[in-house]
DOFI-826676 format. One record per residue: residue number from 1; residue in three letters; y, x, z of N, C-alpha, C in turn. Coordinates in steps of 0.02 Angstrom, whole numbers. Last residue first. Layout:
N
SITE seq type n.north n.east   n.up ca.north ca.east  ca.up c.north c.east   c.up
SITE NUM  ala       Y      X      Z        Y       X      Z       Y      X      Z
...
//
This chain:
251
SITE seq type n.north n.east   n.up ca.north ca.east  ca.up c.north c.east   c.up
SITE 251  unk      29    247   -202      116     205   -189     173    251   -213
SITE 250  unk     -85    253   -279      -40     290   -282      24    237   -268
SITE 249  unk    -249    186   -232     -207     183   -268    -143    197   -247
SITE 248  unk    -423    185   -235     -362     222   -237    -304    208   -274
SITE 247  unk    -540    105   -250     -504      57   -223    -427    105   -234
SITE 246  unk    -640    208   -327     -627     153   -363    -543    107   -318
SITE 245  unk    -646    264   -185     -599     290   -230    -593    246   -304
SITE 244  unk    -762    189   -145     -708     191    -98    -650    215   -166
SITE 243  unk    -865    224   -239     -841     152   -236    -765    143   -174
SITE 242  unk    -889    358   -204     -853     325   -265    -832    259   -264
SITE 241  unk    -946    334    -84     -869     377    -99    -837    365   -142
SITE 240  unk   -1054    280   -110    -1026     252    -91    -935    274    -60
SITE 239  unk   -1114    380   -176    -1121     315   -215   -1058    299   -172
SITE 238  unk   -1117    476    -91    -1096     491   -156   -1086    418   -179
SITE 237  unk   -1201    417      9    -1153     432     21   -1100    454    -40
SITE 236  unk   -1341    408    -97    -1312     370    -42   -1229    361    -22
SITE 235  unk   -1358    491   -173    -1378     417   -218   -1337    373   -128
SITE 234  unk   -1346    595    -97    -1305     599   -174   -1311    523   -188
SITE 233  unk   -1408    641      6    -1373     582     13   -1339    561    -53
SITE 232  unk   -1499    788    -38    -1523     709    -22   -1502    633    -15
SITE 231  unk   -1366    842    -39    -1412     831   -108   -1452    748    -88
SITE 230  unk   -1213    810     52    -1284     859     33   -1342    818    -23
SITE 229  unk   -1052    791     51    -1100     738     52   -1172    827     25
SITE 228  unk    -890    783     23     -947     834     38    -966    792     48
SITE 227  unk    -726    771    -88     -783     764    -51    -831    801    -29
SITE 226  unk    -545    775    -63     -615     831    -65    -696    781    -39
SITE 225  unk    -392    761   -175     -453     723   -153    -527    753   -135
SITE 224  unk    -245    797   -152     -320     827   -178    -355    783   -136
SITE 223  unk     -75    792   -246     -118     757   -196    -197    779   -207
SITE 222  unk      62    884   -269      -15     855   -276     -38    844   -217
SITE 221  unk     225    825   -309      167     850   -292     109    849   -297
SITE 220  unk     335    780   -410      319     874   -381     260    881   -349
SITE 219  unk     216    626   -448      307     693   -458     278    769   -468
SITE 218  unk      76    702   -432      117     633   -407     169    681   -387
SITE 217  unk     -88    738   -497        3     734   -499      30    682   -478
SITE 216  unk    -244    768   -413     -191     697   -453    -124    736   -446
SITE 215  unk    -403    829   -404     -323     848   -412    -275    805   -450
SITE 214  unk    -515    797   -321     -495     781   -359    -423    799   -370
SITE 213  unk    -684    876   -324     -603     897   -290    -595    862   -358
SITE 212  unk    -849    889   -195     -819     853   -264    -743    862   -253
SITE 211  unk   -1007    969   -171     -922     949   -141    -916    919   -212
SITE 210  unk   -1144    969    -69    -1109     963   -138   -1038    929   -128
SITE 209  unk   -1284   1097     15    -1188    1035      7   -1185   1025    -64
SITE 208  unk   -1430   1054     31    -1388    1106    -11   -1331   1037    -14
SITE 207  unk   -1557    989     81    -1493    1001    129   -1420   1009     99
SITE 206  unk   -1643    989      0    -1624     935      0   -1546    939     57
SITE 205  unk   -1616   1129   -128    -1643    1084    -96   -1586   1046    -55
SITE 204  unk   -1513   1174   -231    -1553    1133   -225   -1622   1123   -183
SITE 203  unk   -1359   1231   -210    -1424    1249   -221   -1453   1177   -230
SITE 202  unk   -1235   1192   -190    -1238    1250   -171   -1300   1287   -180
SITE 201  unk   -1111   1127   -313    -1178    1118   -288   -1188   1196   -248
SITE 200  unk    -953   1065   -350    -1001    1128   -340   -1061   1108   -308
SITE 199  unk    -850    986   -465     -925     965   -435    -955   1038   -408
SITE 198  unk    -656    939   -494     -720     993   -495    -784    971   -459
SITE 197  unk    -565    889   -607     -630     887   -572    -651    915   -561
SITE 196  unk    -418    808   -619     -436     888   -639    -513    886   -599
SITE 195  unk    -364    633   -628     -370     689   -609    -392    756   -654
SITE 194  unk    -291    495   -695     -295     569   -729    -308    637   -684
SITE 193  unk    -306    352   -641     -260     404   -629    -294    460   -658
SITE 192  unk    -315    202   -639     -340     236   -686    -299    314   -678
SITE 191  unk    -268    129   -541     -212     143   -581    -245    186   -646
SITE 190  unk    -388    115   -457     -358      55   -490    -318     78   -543
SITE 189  unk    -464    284   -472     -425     228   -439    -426    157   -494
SITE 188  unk    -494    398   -604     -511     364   -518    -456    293   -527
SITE 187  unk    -531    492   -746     -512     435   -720    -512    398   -637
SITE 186  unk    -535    664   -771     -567     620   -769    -537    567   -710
SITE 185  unk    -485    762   -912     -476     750   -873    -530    683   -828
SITE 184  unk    -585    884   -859     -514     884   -874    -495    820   -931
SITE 183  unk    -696    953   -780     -679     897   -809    -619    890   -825
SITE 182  unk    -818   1088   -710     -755    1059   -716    -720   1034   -783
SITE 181  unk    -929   1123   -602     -937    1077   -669    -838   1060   -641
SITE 180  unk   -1029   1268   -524     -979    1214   -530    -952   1163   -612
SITE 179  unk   -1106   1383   -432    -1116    1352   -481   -1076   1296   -478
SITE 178  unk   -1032   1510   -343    -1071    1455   -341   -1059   1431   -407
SITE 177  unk    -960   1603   -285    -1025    1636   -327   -1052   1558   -346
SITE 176  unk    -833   1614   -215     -908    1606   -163    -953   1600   -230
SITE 175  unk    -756   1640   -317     -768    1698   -265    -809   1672   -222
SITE 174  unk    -760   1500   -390     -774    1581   -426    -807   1660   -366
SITE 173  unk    -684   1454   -313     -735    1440   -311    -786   1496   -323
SITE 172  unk    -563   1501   -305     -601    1525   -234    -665   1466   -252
SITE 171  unk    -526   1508   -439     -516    1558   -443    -554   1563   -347
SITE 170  unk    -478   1365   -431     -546    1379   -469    -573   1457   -448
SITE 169  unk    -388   1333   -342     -461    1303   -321    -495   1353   -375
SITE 168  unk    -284   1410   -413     -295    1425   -370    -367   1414   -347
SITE 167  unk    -279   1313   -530     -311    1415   -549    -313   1441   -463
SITE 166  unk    -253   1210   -475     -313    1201   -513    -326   1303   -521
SITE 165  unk    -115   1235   -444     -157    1204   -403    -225   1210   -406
SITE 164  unk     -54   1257   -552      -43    1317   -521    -105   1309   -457
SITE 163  unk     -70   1143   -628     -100    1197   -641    -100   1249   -595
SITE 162  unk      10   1044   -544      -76    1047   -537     -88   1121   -585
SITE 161  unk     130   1125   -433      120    1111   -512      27   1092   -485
SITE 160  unk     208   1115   -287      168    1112   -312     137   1097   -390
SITE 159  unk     271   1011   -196      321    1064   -236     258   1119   -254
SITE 158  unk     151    998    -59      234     964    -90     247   1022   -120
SITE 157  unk     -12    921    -73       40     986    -72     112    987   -108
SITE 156  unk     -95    810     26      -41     805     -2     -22    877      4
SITE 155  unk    -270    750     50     -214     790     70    -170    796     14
SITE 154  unk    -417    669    115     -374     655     81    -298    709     78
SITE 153  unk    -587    698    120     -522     694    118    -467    700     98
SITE 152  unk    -747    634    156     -702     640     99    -629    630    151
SITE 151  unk    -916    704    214     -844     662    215    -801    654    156
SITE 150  unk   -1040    763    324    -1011     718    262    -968    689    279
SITE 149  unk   -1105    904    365    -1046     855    348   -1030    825    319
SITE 148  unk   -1312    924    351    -1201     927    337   -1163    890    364
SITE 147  unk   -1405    929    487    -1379     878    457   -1295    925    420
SITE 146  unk   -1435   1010    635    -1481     990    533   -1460    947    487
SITE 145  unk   -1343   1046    680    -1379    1079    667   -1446   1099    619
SITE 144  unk   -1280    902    668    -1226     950    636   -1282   1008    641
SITE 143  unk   -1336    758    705    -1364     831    720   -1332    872    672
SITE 142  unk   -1270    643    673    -1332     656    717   -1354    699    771
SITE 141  unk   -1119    629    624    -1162     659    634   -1217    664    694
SITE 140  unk   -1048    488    567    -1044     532    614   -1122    565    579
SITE 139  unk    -930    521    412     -995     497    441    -994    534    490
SITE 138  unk    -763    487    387     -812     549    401    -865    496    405
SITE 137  unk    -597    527    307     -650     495    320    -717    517    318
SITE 136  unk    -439    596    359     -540     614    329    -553    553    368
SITE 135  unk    -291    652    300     -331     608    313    -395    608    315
SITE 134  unk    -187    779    346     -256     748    304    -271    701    363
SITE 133  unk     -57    807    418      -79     802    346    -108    815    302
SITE 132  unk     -90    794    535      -73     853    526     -85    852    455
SITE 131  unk    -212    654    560     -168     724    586    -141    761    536
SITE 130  unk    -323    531    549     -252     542    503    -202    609    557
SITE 129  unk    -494    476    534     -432     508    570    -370    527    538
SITE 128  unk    -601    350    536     -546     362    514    -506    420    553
SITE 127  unk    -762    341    492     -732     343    537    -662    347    509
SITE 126  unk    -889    251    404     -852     288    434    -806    294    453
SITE 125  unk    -983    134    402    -1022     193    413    -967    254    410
SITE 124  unk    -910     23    403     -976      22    448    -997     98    446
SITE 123  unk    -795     38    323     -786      28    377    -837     23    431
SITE 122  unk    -757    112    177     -833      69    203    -820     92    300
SITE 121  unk    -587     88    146     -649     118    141    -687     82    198
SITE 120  unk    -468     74      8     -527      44     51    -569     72     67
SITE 119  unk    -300    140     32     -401     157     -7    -410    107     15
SITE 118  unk    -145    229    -63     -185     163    -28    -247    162    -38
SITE 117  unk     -26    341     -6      -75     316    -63     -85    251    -18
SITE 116  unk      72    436     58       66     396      3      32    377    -57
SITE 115  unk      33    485    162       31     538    118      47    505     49
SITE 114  unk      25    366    255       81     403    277      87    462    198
SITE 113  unk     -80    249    163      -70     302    221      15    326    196
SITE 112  unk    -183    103    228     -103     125    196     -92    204    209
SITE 111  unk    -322     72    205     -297     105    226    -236    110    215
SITE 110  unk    -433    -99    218     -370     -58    202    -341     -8    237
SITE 109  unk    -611   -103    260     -518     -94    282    -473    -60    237
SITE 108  unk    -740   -176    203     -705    -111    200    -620   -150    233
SITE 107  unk    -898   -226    230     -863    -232    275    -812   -171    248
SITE 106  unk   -1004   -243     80    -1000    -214    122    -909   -223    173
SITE 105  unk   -1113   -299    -66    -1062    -308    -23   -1060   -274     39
SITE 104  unk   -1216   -199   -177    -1203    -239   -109   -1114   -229    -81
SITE 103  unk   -1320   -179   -309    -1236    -200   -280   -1245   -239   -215
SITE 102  unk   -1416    -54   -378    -1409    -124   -332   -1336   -122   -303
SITE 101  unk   -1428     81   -395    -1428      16   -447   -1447    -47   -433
SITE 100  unk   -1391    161   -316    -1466     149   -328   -1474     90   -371
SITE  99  unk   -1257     66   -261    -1315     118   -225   -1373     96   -282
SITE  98  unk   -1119      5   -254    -1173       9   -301   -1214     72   -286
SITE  97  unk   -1028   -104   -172    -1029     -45   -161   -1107    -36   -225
SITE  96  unk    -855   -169   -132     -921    -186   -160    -938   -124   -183
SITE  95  unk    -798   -228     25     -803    -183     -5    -874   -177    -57
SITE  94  unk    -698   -360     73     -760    -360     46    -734   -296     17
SITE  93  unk    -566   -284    230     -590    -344    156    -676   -343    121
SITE  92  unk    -444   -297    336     -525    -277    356    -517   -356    263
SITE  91  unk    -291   -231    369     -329    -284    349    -403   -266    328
SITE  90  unk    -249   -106    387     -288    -109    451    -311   -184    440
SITE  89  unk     -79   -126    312     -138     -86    320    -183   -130    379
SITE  88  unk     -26   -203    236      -84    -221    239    -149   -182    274
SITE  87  unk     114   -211    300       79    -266    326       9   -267    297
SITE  86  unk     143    -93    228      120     -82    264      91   -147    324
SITE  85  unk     192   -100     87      125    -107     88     113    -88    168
SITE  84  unk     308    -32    117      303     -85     59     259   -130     74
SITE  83  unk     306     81    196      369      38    220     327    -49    177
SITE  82  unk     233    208    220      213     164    212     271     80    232
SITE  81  unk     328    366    169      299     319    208     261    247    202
SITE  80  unk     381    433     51      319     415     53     289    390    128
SITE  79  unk     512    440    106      492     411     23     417    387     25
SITE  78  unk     528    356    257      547     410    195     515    399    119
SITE  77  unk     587    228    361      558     244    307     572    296    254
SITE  76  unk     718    270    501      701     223    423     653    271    380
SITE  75  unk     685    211    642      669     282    609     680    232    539
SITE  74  unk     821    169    763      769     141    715     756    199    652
SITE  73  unk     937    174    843      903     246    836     825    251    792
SITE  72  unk     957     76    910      997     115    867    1002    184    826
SITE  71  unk     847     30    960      887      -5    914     921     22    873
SITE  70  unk     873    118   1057      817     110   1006     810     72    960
SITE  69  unk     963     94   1152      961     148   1115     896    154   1051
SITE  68  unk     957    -30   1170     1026      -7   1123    1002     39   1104
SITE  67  unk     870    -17   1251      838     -42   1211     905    -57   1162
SITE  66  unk     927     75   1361      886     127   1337     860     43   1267
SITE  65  unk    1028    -11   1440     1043      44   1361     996     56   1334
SITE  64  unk     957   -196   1402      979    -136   1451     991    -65   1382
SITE  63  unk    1089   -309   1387     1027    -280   1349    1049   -216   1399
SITE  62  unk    1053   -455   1506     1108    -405   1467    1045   -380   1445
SITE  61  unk     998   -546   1567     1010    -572   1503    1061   -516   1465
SITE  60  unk    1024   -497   1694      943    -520   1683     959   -529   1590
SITE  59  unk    1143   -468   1740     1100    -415   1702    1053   -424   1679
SITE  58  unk    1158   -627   1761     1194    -584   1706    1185   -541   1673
SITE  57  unk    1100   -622   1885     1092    -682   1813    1109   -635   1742
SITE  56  unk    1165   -547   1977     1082    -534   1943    1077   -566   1890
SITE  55  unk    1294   -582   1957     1278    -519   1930    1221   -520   1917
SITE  54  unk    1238   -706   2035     1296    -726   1971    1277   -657   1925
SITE  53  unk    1197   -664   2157     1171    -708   2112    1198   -735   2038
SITE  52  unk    1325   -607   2206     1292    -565   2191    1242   -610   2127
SITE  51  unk    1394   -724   2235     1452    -683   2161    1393   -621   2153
SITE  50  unk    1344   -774   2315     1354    -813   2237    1387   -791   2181
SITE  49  unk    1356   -702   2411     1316    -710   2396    1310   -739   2309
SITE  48  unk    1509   -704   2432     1473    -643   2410    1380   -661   2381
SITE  47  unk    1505   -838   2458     1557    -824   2399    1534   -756   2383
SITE  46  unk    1441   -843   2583     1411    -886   2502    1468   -865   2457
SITE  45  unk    1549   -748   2664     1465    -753   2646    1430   -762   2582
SITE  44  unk    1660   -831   2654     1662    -761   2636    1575   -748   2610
SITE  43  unk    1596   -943   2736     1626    -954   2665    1636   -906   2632
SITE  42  unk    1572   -885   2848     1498    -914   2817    1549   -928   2737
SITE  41  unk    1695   -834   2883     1651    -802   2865    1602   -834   2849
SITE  40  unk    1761   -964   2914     1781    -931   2852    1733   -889   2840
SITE  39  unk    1664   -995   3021     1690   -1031   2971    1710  -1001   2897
SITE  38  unk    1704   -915   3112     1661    -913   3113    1666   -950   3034
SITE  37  unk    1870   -923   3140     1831    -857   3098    1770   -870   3068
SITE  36  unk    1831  -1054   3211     1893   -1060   3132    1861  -1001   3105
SITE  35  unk    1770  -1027   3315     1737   -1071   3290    1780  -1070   3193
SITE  34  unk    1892   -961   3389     1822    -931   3366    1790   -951   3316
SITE  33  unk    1985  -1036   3389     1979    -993   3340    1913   -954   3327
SITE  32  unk    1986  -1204   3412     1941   -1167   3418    1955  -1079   3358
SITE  31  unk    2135  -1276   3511     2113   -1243   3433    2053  -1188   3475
SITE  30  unk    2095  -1419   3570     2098   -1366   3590    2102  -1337   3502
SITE  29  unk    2138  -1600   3602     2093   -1547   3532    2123  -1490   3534
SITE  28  unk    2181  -1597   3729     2135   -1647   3720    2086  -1630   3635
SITE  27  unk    2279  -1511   3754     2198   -1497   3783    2149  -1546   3760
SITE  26  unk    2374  -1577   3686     2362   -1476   3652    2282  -1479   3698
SITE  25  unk    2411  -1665   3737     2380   -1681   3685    2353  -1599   3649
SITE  24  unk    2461  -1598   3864     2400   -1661   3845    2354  -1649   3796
SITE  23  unk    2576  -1534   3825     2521   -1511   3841    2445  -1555   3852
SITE  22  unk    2683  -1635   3779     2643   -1589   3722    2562  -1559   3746
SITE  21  unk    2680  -1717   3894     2615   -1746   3858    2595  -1686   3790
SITE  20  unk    2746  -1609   3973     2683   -1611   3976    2645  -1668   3948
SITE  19  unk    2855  -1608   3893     2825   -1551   3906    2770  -1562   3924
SITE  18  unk    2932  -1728   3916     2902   -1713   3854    2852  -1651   3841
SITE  17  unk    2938  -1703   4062     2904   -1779   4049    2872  -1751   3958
SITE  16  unk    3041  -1635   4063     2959   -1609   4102    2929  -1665   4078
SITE  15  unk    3139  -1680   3996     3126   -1618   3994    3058  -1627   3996
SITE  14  unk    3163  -1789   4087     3155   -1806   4010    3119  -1744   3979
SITE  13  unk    3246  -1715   4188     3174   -1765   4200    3151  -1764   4147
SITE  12  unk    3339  -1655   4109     3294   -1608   4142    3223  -1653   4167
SITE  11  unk    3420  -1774   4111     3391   -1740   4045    3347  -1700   4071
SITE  10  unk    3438  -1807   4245     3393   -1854   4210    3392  -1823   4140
SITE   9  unk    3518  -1710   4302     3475   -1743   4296    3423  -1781   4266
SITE   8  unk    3631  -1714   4215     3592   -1650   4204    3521  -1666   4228
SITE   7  unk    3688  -1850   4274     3642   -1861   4182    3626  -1775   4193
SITE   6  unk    3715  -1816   4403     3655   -1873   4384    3633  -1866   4320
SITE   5  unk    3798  -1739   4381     3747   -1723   4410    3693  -1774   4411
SITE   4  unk    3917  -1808   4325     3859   -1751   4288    3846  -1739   4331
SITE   3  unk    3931  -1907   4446     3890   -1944   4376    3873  -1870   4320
SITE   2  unk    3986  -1845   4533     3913   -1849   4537    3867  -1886   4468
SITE   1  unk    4105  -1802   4461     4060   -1746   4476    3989  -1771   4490
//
């Protein structure tokens, strides 16, 4: 009896003896849990952070929609747009011009237009506008209270015969009473093109308009060519209309 009471003994010593070096060594490196959360969250952190920096990268090199959408939505060229010849429009070339029986060189631009043609015109002394299908090329004006209009323009009538075109112009010349010269046929452009001519004068002195209409076939339609220029500029502005329409040519 006293020898088990001596070994319950001495296992129960053995007991407390292993019990407290566990506890030793448990104080001597404590678990920090604070310090463990803290931890994972700076790792949670850069893993959000690096997964946001990852998305910016990403959208930076995506295509955004609206340039899908225009891409995809590219206007294609109609018949008479300028698709062919349109790297030349707005090229600036030598325009050679014959005033008064002297030739001078002069500063002209290519026009391409939308109504399907092609000009050069004298780029120092006029202007360009293109709306609502006509083109005019203009001189400015000084004084529109003593001065005409001078210009030439350019317009397209779809599904259209030139005769039906030509009894129309002639028939509202006729009705302003004016005196007129009409040519059948007479030559323009590079292509040598076959217009219908008409010349009205409104009088003679030096103010009095003078128009000029060129009527070209192209397919179903016509195309009319209108100048105005007044008596006094005839050797001026006349000269130098013609030398623009010498450059006309039918895309």
């Amino acid at each position: 009896m006293k020898r088990k009471i001596l070994i319950i003994m001495t296992a129960t010593a053995l007991t407390l003896n292993l019990n407290g070096c566990s506890k030793l060594e448990v104080e001597k490196k404590p678990i920090t849990i604070e310090d463990s959360s803290e931890n994972l969250n700076s790792v949670f952190e850069k893993e959000e952070n690096d997964s946001t920096l990852s998305l910016k990268d990403t959208n930076t090199n995506t295509t955004e929609p609206s340039d899908i959408k225009e891409s995809d939505n590219e206007k294609v060229p109609e018949k008479n747009e300028t698709m062919i010849d349109s790297e030349l429009n707005g090229k600036e070339v030598d325009l050679i011009v014959e005033v008064e029986g002297t030739t001078e060189t002069v500063k002209g631009k290519i026009h391409v237009s939308n109504l399907g043609y092609q000009m050069v015109y004298d780029m120092e002394r006029y202007k360009l506008t293109s709306e609502d299908g006509l083109d005019s090329f203009f001189a400015e004006n000084p004084d529109p209270t003593v001065y005409p209009y001078v210009f030439l323009n350019v317009s397209r009538s779809e599904n259209t015969s030139m005769n039906d075109y030509v009894d129309k112009l002639e028939k509202e010349i006729n009705d302003q009473k004016i005196s007129y010269q009409k040519i059948e046929y007479k030559e323009i452009g590079e292509g040598n093109y076959k217009a219908i001519y008409f010349r009205t004068q409104a009088g003679y002195n030096w103010d009095s308009i003078i128009r000029e209409y060129y009527i070209l076939e192209d397919g179903e339609d016509i195309i009319l060519i209108e100048t105005q220029y007044f008596l006094e500029a005839q050797e001026g502005h006349g000269a130098r209309f013609l030398s623009m329409l010498n450059t006309f040519q039918i895309q």
